[in-house]
C-alpha positions, -999 to 999 in steps of 0.1 A, spaced: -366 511 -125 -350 484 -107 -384 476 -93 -404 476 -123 -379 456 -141 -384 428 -116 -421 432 -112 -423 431 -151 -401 406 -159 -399 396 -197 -428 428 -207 -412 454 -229 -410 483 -218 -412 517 -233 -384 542 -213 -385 580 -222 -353 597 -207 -369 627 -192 -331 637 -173 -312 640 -203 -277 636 -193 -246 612 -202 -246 602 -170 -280 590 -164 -281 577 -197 -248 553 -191 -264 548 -153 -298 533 -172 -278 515 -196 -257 497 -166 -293 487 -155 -306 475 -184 -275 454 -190 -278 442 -157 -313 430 -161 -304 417 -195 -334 436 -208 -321 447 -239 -345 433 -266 -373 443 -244 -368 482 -240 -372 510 -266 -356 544 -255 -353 577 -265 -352 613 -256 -365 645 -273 -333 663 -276 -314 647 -310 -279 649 -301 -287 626 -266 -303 602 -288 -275 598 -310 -256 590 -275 -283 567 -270 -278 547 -299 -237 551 -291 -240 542 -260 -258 510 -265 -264 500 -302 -284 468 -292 -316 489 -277 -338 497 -300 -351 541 -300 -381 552 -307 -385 586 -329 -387 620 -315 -411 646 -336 -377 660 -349 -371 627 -360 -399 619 -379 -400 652 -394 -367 646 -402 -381 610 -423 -403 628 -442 -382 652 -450 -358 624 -467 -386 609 -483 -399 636 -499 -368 648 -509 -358 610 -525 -330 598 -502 -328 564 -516 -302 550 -494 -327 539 -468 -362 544 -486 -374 510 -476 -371 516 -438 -384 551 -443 -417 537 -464 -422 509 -434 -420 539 -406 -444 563 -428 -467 533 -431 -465 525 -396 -470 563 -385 -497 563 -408 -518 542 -394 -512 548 -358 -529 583 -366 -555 564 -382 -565 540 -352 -561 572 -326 -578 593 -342 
């Protein structure tokens, strides 16, 4: 990573952590910070409780949704939960039309 952060200076970057672990995670992080790439990376990882530890581990980086996560949006929206049904409309808009344009 240390290499494509310095070929790829100032491109965000999409990073999927495939080696789910606390320690990799805070490893990456270190990295990240190091590079000051912050507001250029989106993480995530499938398994839900890492990406809470994610988003603990360095609030500033933004995640991207795992399919348990959106289904998890729907869910909510479906169901009414108003305490964050304007981010949940934006995503469901978003989702919806990135089916639309790959499909």
């Amino acid at each position: 990573m240390r290499d494509v952060f310095k070929r790829f200076n100032g491109v965000m970057i999409n990073v999927e952590i495939k080696t789910p672990t606390e320690e990799f995670i805070k490893l990456m992080d270190e990295l990240i910070r190091e590079f000051q790439r912050e507001d250029l990376i989106v993480w995530g990882c499938k398994d839900p409780k890492l990406s809470k530890f994610l988003k603990k581990t360095n609030p500033k980086i933004k995640r991207f949704f795992s399919l348990g996560g959106i289904s998890n949006l729907y869910f909510k929206y479906f169901t009414g939960n108003k305490k964050k049904q304007n981010t949940i409309i934006a995503v469901l808009v978003y989702i919806t039309l990135l089916i639309f344009y790959f499909s």
